[in-house]
C-alpha positions in Angstrom: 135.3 73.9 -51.0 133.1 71.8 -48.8 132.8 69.1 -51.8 137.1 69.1 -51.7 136.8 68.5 -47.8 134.6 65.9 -47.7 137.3 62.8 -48.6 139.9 63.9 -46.0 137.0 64.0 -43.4 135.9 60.8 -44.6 139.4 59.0 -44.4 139.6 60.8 -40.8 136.7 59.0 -39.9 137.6 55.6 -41.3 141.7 56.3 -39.4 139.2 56.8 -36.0 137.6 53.1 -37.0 140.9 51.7 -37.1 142.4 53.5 -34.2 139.9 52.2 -32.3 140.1 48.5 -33.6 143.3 48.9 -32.7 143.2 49.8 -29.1 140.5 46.9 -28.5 143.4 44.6 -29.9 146.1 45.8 -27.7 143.6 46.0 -24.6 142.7 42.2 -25.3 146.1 41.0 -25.8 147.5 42.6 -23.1 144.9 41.8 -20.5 143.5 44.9 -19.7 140.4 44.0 -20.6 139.1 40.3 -20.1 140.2 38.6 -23.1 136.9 35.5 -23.0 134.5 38.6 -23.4 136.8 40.4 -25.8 138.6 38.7 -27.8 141.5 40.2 -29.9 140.5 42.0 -33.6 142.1 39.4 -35.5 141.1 36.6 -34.2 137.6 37.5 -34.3 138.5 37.9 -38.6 140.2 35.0 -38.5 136.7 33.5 -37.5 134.8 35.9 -39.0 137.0 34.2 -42.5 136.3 30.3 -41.4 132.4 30.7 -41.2 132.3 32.8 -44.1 134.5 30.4 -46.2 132.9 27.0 -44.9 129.1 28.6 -46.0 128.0 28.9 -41.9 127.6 33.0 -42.1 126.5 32.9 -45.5 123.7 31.1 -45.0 122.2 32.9 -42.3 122.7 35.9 -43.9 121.1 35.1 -46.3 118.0 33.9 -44.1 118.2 37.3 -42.6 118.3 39.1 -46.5 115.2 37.5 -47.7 112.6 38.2 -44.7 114.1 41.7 -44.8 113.6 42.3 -48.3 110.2 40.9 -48.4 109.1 42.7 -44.9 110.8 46.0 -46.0 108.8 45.8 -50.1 105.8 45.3 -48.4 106.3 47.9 -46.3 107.5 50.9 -49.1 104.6 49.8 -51.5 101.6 49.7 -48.5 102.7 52.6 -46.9 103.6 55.2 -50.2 100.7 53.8 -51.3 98.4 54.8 -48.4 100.5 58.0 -47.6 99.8 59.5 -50.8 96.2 58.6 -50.4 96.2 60.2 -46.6 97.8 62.9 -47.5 96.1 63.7 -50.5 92.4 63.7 -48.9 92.7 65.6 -46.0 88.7 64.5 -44.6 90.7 61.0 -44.6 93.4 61.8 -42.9 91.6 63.3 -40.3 89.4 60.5 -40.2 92.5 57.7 -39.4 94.5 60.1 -37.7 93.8 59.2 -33.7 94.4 55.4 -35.3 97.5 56.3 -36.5 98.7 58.4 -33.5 97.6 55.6 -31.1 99.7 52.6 -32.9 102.6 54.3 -34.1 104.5 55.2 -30.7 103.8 51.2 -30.1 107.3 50.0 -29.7 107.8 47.3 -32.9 109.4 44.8 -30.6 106.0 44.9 -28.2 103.7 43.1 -30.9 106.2 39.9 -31.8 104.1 38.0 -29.2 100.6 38.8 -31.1 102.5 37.9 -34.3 103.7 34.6 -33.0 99.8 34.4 -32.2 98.6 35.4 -35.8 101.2 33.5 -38.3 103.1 31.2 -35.9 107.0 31.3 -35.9 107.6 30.8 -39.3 108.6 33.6 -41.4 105.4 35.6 -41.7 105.6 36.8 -38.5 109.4 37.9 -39.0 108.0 39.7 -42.3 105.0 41.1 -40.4 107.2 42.3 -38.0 109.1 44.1 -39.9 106.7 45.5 -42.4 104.9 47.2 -38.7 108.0 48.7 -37.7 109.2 50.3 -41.2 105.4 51.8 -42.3 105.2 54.2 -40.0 108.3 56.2 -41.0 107.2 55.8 -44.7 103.7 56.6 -44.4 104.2 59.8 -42.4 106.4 61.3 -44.4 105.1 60.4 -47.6 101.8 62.0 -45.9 103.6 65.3 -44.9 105.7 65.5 -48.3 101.8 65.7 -49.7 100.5 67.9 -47.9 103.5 70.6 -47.9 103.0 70.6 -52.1 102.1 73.9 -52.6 98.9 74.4 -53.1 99.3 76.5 -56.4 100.9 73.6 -58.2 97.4 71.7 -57.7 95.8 74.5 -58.8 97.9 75.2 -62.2 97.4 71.1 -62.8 93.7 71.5 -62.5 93.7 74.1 -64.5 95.5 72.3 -67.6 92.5 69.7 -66.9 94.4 67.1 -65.4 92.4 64.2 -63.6 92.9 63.1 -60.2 94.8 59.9 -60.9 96.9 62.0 -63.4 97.5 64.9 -60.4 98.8 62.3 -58.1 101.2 60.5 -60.7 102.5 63.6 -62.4 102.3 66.5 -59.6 102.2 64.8 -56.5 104.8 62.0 -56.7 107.2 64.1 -57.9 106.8 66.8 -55.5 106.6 64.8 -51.9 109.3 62.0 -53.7 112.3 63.9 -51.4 110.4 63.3 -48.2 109.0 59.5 -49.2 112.8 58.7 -50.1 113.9 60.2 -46.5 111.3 57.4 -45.0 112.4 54.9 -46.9 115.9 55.4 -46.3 115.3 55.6 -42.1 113.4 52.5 -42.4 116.4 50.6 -44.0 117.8 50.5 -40.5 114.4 49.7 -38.7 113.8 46.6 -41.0 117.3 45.5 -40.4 117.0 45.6 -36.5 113.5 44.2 -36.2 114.3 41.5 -38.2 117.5 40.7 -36.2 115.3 41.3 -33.4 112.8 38.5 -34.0 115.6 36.0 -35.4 116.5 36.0 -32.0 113.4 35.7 -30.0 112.4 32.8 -31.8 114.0 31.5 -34.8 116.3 28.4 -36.2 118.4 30.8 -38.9 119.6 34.5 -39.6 121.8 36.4 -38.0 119.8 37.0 -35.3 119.3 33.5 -34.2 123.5 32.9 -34.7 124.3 35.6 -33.0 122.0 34.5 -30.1 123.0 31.0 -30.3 126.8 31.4 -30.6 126.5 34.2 -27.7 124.4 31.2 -25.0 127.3 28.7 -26.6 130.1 30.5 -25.4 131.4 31.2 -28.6 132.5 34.8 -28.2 134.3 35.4 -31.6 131.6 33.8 -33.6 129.1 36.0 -31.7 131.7 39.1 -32.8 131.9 38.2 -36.1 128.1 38.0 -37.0 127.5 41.3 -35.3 130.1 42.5 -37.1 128.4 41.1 -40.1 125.2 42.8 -39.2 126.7 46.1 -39.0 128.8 45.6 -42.7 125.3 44.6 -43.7 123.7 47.6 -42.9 126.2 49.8 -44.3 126.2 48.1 -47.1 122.1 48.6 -47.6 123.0 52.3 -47.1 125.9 53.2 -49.7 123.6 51.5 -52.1 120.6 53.0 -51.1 122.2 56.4 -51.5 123.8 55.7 -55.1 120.3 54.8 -56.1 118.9 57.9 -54.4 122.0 60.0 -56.0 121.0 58.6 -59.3 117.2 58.6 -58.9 116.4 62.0 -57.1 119.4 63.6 -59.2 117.0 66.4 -60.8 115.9 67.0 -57.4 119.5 68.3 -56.0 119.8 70.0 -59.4 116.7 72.2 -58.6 117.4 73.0 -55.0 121.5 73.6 -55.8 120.2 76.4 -58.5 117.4 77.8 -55.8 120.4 78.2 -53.2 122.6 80.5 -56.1 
């Protein structure tokens, strides 16, 4: 019943978008709100159309795609990678924990200035930006998916003689994948705004630096139109990390749907 449900709420939601679209273009052509700062819905696609079309906002989207898909690798191999290992060995867990708890309530955007210092203002420091903000999601839960395996299931591996390296690949992966998948899918958005965010402290492409730059040119409905950009991005990065995730972690649904009957 909920799975029949689920399009009408979802075209609900979408007819609240457009209401609201809506009301932004009658308040801005009818002068109820000032129409420099907001300008009408269409005309903002009308622009959003010319700077796609003449190769402006493709350009800088792109800029903005490749240091987030390099920052945001880096960060899903370095972090599983280290989480399983954390997670795994509890001694070294305990032994990096006060590390980790000190660093990781660091805002992200608070060490752009030590990363201009380190790798200059190229892209390296966007990337290392990025990869900061998007471990620490990954890496604690990859470490808590590890240690909430039942301990039996180690046990029953062992005793089949299973190796160490062989545990983590066949019992441990598998087990904590649900909660490593949940990190990587909340740091999707995190590498998204971080990167934005140092596009536009110091930058000469992306959509954080055109969105910065159109915004101190007075160019309000290019501003609109790459935030708007930004946001179709990120939803974008979403429905397709979820149809991987839906085709990927499949078997994993299948086992908890048959636990709940």
């Amino acid at each position: 019943m909920a799975e029949r449900g689920r399009p009408s709420f979802r075209l609900a939601g979408l007819g609240v978008l457009v209401a609201l679209l809506c009301l932004w273009e009658l308040a801005s052509r009818t002068g109820y709100v000032y129409e420099v700062y907001f300008p009408p819905i269409t005309r903002i696609a009308g622009t959003f159309l010319r700077i796609l079309l003449d190769g402006t906002l493709v350009q800088h989207m792109l800029a903005t795609l490749g240091r987030f898909g390099r920052g945001y690798l880096l960060a899903a191999a370095l972090a599983v990678s280290a989480g399983l290992v954390l997670g795994y060995w509890r001694l070294l867990f305990t032994f990096f924990e006060p590390l980790i708890e000190f660093m990781r309530p660091m805002p992200s955007p608070a060490i752009i200035p030590i990363a201009i210092l380190l790798f200059g203002i190229g892209d390296e420091m966007k990337i290392f930006v990025t990869l900061y903000a998007c471990s620490w999601p990954i890496l604690l839960n990859t470490i808590d998916g590890v240690r909430s395996i039942d301990r039996t299931l180690f046990n029953t591996a062992l005793t089949f003689g299973l190796g160490r390296w062989e545990l983590i690949r066949k019992v441990v992966i598998p087990a904590a994948s649900p909660q490593i998948v949940t990190g990587l899918r909340i740091s999707l958005a995190i590498a998204l705004i971080l990167v934005t965010t140092a596009e536009m402290v110091v930058s000469n492409d992306g959509l954080g630096f055109f969105i910065l730059d159109e915004q101190r040119s007075f160019r309000i409905a290019e501003m609109y139109a790459g935030i708007f950009t930004l946001a179709l991005l990120g939803y974008t990065l979403n429905r397709v990390f979820l149809a991987l995730d839906a085709r990927v972690m499949g078997w994993h649904r299948g086992l908890t749907k048959k636990e709940i009957l």
